[in-house]
N, C-alpha and C positions, 0 to 999 in steps of 0.2 A: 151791720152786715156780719153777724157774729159767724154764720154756718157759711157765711159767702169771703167772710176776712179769715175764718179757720181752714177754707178748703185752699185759699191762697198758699198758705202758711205751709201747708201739706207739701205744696208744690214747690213752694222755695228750697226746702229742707232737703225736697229728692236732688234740687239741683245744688243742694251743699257739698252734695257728694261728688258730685259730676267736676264741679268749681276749683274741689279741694286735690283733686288729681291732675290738674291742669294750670299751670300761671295764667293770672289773668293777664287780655291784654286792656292794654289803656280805652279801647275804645271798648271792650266789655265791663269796664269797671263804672266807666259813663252812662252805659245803656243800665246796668244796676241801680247808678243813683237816681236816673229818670225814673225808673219803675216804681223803686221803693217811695218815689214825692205821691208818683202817680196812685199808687194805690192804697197809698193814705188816703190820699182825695174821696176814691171809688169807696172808702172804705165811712166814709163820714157824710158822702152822698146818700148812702146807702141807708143806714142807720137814720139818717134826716126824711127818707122817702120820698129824696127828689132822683127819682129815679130816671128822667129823660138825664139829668148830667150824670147819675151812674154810667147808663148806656154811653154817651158820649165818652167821658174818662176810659169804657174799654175801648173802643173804637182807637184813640190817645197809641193806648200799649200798644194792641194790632200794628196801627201805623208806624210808630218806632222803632218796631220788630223789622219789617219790612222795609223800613230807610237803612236799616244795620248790618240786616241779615248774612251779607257779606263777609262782615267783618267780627262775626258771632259765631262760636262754636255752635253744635249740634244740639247742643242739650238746653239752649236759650231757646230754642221753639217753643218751650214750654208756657213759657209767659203769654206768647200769641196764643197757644191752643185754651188755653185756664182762660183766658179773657172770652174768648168765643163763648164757653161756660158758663162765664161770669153774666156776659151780656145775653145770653138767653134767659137765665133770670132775671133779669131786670127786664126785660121784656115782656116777658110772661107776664109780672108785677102789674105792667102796661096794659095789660089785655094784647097785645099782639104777639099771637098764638103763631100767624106764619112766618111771620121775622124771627121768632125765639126757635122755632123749630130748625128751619136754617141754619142761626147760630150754631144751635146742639148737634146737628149733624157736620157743623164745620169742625167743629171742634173732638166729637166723636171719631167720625171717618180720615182722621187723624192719626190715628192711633200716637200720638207724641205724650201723650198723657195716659196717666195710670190711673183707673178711678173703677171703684166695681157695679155690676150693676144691681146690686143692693143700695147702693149709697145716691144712685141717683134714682130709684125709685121711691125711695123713703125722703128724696129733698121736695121740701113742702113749696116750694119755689115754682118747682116742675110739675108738678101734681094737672094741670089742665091742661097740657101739651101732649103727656108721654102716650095717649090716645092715637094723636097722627099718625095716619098708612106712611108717610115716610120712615119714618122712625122705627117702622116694627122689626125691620130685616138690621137697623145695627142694633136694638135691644136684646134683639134674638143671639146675635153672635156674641153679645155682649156677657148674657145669662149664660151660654154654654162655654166663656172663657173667663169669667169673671164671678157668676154665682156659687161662692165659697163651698160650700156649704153641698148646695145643689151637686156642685161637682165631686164630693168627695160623698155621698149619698149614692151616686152615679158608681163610682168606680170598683171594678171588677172585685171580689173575694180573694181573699188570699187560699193558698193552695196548701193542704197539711200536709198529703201524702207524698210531695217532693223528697226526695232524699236527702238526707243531710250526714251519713255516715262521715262524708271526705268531709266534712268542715271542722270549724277550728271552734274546741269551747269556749268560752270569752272567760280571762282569766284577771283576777284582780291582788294587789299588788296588797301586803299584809302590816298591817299598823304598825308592826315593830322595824319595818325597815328602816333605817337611818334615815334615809331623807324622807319619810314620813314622819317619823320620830322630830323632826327641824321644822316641820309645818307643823303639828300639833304645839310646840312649844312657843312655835314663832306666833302664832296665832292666839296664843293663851285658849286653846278651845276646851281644855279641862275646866275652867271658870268658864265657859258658856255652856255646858253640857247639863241638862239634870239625869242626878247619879237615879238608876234605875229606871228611868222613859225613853224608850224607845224614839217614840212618837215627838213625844217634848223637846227630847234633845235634837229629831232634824228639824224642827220647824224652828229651836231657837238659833241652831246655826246658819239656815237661810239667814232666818233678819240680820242676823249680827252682818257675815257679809256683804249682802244690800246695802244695808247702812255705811259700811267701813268704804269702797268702792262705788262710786258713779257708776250708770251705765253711759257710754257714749259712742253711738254707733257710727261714727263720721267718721274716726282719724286712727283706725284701725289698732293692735296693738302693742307693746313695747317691744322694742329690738332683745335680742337676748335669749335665754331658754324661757318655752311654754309653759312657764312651772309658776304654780301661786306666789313663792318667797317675792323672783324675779319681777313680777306682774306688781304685787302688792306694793314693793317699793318704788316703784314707776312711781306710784298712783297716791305717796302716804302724802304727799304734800296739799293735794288737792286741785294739783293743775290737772288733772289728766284724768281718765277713766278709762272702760274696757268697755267691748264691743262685748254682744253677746253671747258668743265663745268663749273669749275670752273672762268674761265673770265665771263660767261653766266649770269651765277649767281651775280656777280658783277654787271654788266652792268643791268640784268632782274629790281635788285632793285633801282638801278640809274633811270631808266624810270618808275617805279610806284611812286617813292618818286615826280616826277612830274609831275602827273596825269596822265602818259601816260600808257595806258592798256599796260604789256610785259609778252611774255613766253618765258619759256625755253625749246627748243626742242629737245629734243635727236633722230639724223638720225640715222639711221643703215641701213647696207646690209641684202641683202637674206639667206647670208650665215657667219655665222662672222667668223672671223679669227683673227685678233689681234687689230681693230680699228674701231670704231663707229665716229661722230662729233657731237660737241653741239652746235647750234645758238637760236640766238632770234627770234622772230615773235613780230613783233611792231605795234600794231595796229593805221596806222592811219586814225585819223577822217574825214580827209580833202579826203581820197580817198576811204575811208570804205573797207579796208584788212588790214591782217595780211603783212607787210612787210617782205623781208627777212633781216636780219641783223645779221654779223656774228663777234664781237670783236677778234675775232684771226684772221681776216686778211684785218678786216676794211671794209670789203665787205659788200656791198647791190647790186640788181640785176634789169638789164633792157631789155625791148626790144629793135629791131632794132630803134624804134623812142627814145630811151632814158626814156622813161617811168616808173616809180618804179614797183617791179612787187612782187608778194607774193608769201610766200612759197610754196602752191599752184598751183598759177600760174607758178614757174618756175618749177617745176615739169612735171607738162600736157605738157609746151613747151617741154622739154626735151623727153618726153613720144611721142608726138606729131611732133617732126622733124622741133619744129618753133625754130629760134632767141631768144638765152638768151645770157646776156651782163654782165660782172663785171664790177665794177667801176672804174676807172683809178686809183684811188686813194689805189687800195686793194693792200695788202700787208701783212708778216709776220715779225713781230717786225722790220718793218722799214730796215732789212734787204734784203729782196727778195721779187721781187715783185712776185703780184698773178694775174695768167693767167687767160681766161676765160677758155681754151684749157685741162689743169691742170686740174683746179678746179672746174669748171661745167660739162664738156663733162665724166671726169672722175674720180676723189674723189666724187664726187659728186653725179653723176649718182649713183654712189656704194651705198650712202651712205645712197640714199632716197628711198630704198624699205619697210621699213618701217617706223614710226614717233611715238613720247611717249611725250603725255603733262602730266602735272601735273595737279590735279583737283583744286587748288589752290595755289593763290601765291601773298605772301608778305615779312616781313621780315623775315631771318631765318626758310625758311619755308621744307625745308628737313632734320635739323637737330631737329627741335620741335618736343619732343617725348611725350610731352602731348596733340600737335592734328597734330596726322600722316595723309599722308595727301596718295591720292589713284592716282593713273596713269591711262591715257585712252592712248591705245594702237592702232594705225592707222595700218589697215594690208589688203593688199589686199585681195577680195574675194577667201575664199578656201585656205589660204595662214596660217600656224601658226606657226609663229616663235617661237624655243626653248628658245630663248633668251628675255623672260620675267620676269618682277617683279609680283612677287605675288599678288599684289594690284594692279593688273591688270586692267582695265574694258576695254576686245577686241571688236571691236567695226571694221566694214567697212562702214561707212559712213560719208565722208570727211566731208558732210556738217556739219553734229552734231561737230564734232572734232574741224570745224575751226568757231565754232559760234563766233557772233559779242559779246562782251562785252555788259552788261548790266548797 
């Protein structure tokens, strides 16, 4: 049950987070250990293709869910709805098309589960169900809330001729400052830089970072100032890592400490639910954009000719139905590589309906409470996202948003 034990796995990991914010209670730590016996089982039935005890084994979770439920936070419903799931493909497996349908829409019109409807179009599982007149009215809401991609294709133009006299230039903090002067040496980034490349030198100080720093998006990050020294040493021993912020943030002031203009960009969806992404934007001089640069998966982006491409730019392709390319080289902490399929067509897609700069940036510069610093908020026209900082400035004009460095 590789694609039926990997979409388990998806789901446990959303509830790591839910888990890790809450003591467990005794009788939640029970209901855990049952599950994880149980869905070994499901998970070796499955791969054996004795698929009537697959089906039975979820029925198993179902029921235990509901002997517990009581005495189960909110975010254990999970488990019953991913079984509903689970057990309509192994039904489907069966030939029984109105039982698995069922399932899918128990489990669907649930909404307790996060799942898009790419991922269950493309599950080969489901492939002789997703036909059924039941099914078509939550596929449909499914596609207009879930189809990445579709959705940000969909969404409104941004607007040039907005005004933008009252706004604020985005200003960046100059390599000879002392405390950038302490992160270029703390870092030894003079030994990772090559003398004369532009180019060379940000793609060698992604990897380097990537490498030196886990990414760990469960356990948020260190107490203390938002500043790479702080963060790094959290992190040198190898207990610990950074959320994807929090690596941005590292990396942001690693590329100002050597002149090179960086932001930190906060992606998000149209609609959020449990996950945004942070990357850089690297300006460089040698092609005059914002580059994409992402240290949680080593990623930068290209076209079909291999060409570096900007944040920007990979957006409108994606919006635009042209060629966007990851790097062969992306990856998450050196353990699994990164798709373009994945990661562009659809985390991606999701994740770029709207965009959040910082109006300044150097060192320590989110956690300085003596000059706070204001956000400019990228939002399609007609478009206003609930999930705003107060220090807002919304703004629909890409251009003003992605001005060059001064």
């Amino acid at each position: 049950m590789k694609r039926l034990k990997g979409y388990l796995l998806i789901l446990l990991l959303n509830l790591v987070c839910f888990i890790s914010l809450s003591a467990q209670t005794d009788a939640e730590r029970k209901f855990l250990a049952s599950t994880d016996s149980l869905n070994t089982l499901l998970f070796d039935a499955y791969t054996g293709k004795d698929y009537p005890a697959a089906e039975a084994l979820c029925q198993k979770i179902i029921d235990l869910y509901d002997a517990h439920a009581t005495q189960l936070a909110e975010g254990y419903a999970y488990f019953k709805y991913s079984s509903y799931y689970n057990m309509a493909s192994v039904q489907a497996k069966q030939g029984k098309k109105q039982e698995a349908v069922n399932s899918l829409l128990k489990a669907l019109d649930s909404r307790k589960m996060e799942i898009s409807y790419k991922k269950i179009t493309n599950d080969e599982d489901l492939k002789g169900i997703l036909d059924a007149a039941e099914l078509q009215p939550v596929l449909k809401r499914l596609k207009e809330t879930s189809d990445y991609l579709y959705i940000l294709q969909n969404a409104p133009e941004y607007t040039r001729t907005q005004s933008v006299d009252s706004l604020p230039r985005i200003v960046y903090a100059q390599a000879d400052e002392p405390d950038l002067k302490r992160v270029r040496d703390y870092f030894r980034l003079d030994s990772v830089a090559v003398a004369g490349d532009e180019l060379a030198t940000i793609k060698r100080i992604l990897t380097y970072i990537h490498d030196k720093i886990r990414h760990d998006g469960q356990n948020g990050n260190p107490k203390g100032g938002n500043n790479s020294i702080n963060f790094a040493e959290a992190c040198k021993d190898g207990s610990r890592g950074l959320n994807c912020r929090g690596l941005a943030t590292v990396l942001n002031e690693c590329y100002l400490s050597m002149g090179i203009p960086s932001r930190v960009i906060t992606c998000m969806p149209k609609t959020y639910i449990n996950d945004c992404h942070v990357i850089n934007a690297v300006y460089s001089s040698t092609l005059g954009k914002w580059l994409w640069i992402d240290p949680t998966n080593n990623a930068w982006v290209t076209d079909e000719q291999g060409n570096l491409l900007s944040v920007q730019e990979v957006r409108a392709r994606l919006r635009n139905g042209q060629s966007v390319r990851v790097n062969e080289e992306a990856n998450w902490n050196n353990e699994k590589k990164t798709t373009t399929e994945d990661y562009l067509y659809e985390y991606m897609a999701k994740n770029l309906f709207y965009l959040e700069s910082w109006t300044r940036y150097g060192f320590n510069t989110e956690s300085d409470r003596e000059k706070l610093i204001n956000y400019i908020f990228l939002q399609p026209t007609g478009c206003d996202s609930e999930e705003r900082n107060p220090r807002n400035y919304s703004v629909n004009d890409d251009r003003y948003f992605w001005q060059a460095p001064q």
